[in-house]
C-alpha positions in Angstrom: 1.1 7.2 12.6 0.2 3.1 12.1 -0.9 1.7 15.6 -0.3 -2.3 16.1 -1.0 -4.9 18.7 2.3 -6.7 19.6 1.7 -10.0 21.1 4.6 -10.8 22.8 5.9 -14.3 24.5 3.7 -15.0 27.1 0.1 -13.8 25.3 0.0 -10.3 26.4 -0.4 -7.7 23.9 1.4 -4.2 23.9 0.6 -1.4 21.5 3.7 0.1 19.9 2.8 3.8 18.1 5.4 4.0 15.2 6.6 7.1 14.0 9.7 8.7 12.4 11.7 7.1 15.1 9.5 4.2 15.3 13.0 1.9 16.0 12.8 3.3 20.1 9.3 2.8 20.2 9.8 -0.8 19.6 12.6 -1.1 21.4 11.0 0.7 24.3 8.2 -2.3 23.5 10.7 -4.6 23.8 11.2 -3.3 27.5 8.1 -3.5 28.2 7.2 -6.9 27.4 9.8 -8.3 28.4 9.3 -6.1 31.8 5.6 -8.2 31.8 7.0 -11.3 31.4 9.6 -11.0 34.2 6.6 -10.5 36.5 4.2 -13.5 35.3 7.3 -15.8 36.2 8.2 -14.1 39.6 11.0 -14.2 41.8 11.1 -17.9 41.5 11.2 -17.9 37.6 13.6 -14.9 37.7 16.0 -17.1 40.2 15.3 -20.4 37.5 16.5 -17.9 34.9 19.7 -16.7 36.4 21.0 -20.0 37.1 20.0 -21.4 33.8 21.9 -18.3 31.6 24.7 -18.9 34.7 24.9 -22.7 33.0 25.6 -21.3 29.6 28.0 -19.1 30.8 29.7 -21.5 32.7 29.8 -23.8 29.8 30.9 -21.4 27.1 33.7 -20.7 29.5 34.9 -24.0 30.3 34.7 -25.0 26.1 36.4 -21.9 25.9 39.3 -23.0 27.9 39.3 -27.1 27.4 39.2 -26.9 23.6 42.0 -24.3 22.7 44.7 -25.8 25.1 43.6 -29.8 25.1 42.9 -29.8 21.8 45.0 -27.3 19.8 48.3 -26.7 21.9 51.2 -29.5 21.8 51.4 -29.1 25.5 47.7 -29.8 26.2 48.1 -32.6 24.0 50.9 -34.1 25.8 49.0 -33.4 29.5 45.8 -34.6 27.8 47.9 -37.9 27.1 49.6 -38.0 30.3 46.3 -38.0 31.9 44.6 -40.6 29.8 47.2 -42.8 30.7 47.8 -42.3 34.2 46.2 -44.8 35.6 44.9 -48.5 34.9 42.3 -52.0 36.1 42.3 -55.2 36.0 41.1 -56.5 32.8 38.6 -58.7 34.4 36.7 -55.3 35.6 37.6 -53.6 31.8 35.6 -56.8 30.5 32.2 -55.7 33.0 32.7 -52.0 32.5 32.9 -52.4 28.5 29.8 -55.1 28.7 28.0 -51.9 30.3 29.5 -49.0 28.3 28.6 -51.4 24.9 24.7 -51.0 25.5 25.0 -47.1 25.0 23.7 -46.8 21.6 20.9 -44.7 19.9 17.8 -47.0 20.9 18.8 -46.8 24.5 18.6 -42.9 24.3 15.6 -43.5 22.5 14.0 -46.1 25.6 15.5 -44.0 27.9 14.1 -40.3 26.9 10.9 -41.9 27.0 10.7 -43.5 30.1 11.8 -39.7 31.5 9.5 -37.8 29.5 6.7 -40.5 30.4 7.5 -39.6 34.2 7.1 -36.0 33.7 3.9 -36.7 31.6 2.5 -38.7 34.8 3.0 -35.8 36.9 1.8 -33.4 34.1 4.5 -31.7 33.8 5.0 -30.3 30.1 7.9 -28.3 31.1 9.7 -30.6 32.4 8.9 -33.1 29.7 10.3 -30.2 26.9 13.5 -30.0 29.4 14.7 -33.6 29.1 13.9 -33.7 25.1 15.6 -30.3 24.5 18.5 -31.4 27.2 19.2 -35.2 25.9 18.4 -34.2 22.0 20.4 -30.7 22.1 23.1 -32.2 23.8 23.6 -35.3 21.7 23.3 -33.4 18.3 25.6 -31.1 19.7 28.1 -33.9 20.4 27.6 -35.3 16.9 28.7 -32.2 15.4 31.4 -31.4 17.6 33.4 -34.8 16.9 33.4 -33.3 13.2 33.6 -29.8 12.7 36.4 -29.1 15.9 40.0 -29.4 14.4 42.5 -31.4 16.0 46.1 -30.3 15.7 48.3 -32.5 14.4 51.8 -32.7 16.6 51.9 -36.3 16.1 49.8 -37.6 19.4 47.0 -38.4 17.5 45.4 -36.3 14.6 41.3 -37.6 15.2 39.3 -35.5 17.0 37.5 -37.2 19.9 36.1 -34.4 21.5 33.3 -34.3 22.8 33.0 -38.1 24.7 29.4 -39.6 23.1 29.4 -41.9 25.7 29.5 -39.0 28.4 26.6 -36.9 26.7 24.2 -39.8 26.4 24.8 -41.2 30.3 25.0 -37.9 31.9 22.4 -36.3 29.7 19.9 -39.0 30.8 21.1 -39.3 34.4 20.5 -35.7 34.4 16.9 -35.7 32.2 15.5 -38.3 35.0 17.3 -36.0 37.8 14.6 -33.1 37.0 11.7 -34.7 36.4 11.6 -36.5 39.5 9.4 -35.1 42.3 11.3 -32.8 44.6 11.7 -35.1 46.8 13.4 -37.6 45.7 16.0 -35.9 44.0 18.1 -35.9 46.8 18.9 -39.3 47.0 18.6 -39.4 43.3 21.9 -36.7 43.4 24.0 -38.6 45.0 23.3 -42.0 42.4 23.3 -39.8 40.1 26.9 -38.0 40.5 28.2 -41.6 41.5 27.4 -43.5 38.2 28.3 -40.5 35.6 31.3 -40.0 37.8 32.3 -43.4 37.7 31.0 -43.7 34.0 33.6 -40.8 33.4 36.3 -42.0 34.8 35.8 -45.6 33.4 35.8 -44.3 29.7 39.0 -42.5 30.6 41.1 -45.5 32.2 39.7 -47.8 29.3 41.1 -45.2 26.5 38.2 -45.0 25.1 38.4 -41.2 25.3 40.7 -38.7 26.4 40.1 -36.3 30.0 39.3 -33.8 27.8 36.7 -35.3 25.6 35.1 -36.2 29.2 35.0 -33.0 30.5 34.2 -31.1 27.1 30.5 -33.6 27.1 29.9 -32.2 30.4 30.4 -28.6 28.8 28.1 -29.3 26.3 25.7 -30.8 29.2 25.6 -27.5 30.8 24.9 -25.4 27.6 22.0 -27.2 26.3 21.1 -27.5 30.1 20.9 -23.8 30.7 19.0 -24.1 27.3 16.1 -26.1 28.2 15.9 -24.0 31.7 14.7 -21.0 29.8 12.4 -23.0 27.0 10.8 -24.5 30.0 10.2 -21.0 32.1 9.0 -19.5 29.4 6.4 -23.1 29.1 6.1 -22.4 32.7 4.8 -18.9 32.7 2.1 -19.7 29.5 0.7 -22.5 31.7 -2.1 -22.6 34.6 -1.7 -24.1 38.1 -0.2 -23.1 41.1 3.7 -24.0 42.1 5.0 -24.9 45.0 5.0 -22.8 48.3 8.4 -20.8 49.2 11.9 -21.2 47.6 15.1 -22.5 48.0 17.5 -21.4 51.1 21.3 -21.8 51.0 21.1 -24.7 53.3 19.4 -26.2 50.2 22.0 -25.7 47.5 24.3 -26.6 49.8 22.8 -30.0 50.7 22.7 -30.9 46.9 26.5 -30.4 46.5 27.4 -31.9 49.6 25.2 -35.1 48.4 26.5 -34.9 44.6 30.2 -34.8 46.3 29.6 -37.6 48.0 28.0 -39.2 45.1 31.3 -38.4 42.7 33.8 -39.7 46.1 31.9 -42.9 46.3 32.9 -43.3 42.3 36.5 -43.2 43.3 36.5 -45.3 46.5 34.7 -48.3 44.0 37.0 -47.7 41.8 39.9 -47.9 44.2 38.1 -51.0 45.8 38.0 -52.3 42.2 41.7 -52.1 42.0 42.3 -49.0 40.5 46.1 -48.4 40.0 48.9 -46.0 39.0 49.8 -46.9 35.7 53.6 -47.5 35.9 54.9 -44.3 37.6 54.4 -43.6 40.9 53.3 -40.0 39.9 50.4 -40.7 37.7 48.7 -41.1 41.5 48.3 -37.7 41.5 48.1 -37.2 37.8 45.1 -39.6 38.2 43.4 -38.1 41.0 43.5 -34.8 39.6 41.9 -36.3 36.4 38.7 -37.9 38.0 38.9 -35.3 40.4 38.0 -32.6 37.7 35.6 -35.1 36.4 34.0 -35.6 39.0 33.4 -31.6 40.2 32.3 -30.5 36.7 29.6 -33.3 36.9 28.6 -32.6 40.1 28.6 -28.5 39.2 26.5 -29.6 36.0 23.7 -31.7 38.4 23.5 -29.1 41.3 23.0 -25.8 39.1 20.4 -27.8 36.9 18.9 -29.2 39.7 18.0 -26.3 41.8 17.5 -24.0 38.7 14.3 -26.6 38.2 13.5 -26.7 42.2 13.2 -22.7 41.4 11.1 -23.5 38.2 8.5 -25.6 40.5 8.1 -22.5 42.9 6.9 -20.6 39.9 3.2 -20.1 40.3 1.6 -18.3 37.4 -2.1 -19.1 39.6 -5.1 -18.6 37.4 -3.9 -15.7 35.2 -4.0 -15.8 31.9 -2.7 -14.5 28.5 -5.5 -12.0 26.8 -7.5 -13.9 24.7 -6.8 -17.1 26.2 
């Protein structure tokens, strides 16, 4: 029999007796640990955990279904087009929004992930800080890669695959970043600014053909998967660490505030658009087309902020008090 110390994620150490079937020992370590850390993070953490493995879920689901028919099915294709074109502005307002859309480039990431990690420095929170690196950087590679290694059927519509938007990721993913570092309290207001610009950033890439529907909606995918991503890196930073969080948790009233607030948020996009003199782009039917477009836009961005959102207003009720991990 060989006795060892196991030290498992959060600093606690289990000993694991292996014999012949030393394989169920370690599994039955596995349990054990993982039993230990479930308890250091509480209900809070255990909540922050469900809704961040509920983002990747979410995520691999809608990639799942947006890729295969938008991108590899003549008929998604052709709707995908349909879409892209359904709708159209003046070019006077094409010329501001592509003024805007021209500063996204890789030293604006840069400027802006540090101004967001530098906030959730300030209020010393490393967690957060690992969130909005893992979140924007994840994300972005992600994108990168995508563009390259996702095949595009060719059924004479256009061959290149565009898919994931860039422009999407790096505007969402930092809307997003400053979204949770922010103090609880003002990310309420901060929702509803922030569903409005990535909404209306959204639907702007679309009507200027920059990108197709899909390759909007497939950034905000990729969003949610490195989202629910940097939710568990940063419990698991959040049960290692010292400190006290905050009293209570969230009530449904809660949640349902941030959506109501991220709705309005995405509908204020439209009406500025409208007021900017949004149009149906020859047929009278690409009105609906259209606001089935932005209206899909604007829900998955919204889903994308509010699940994020509260899974870090969970994350701050985490309180891991003075305990610490043996030999600490």
């Amino acid at each position: 029999m060989a006795r060892v110390l196991v030290a498992d994620a959060v600093g606690v150490f289990v000993s694991v007796d292996f014999y012949g079937s030393g394989s169920m020992q370690l599994s039955r370590c596995e349990g054990v640990v993982f039993s230990v850390f479930l308890e250091r993070i509480g209900g809070a953490g255990r909540r922050a955990c469900l809704f961040g493995v509920g983002l990747v879920v979410a995520a691999v689901v809608l990639l799942c279904v947006v890729i295969p028919f938008f991108v590899w099915t003549r008929l998604g294709q052709r709707v995908d087009e349909r879409s892209r074109w359904s709708a159209l502005l003046p070019p006077e307002v094409n010329e501001r929004f592509d003024a805007v859309l021209t500063l996204v480039s890789v030293p604006a990431v840069a400027v802006g992930l540090l101004v967001v990690v530098g906030i959730a420095l300030l209020r010393r929170r490393w967690d957060l800080a690992v969130f909005a690196i893992v979140l924007v950087g994840l994300a972005n590679v992600t994108t990168q890669v995508g563009k390259v290694v996702i095949p595009r059927r060719d059924v004479g519509i256009g061959a290149e695959n565009t898919l994931p938007s860039g422009h999407m990721t790096v505007i969402t993913g930092l809307a997003l970043a400053l979204l949770v570092v922010v103090p609880r309290l003002v990310r309420v207001p901060l929702m509803m600014l922030s569903a409005f610009a990535c909404t209306l950033a959204g639907a702007v890439i679309v009507v200027m053909r920059w990108h197709r529907p899909s390759d909007v909606v497939a950034a905000v995918g990729v969003l949610a998967l490195c989202s629910g991503v940097a939710v568990l890196v940063a419990v698991w930073l959040r049960s290692r660490g010292r400190g006290v969080g905050l009293e209570g948790s969230l009530s449904v009233r809660d949640v349902v505030a941030y959506g109501v607030v991220a709705l309005a948020g995405s509908v204020a996009a439209g009406v500025v658009l409208i007021a900017l003199g949004l149009v149906a782009h020859e047929e009278p039917s690409n009105v609906v087309v259209a606001a089935v477009t932005f209206g899909a836009i604007g829900v998955a961005t919204c889903v994308l902020m509010v699940l994020s959102v509260v899974a870090v207003d969970e994350l701050d009720c985490v309180s891991v008090g003075s305990s610490t991990a043996v030999g600490s």
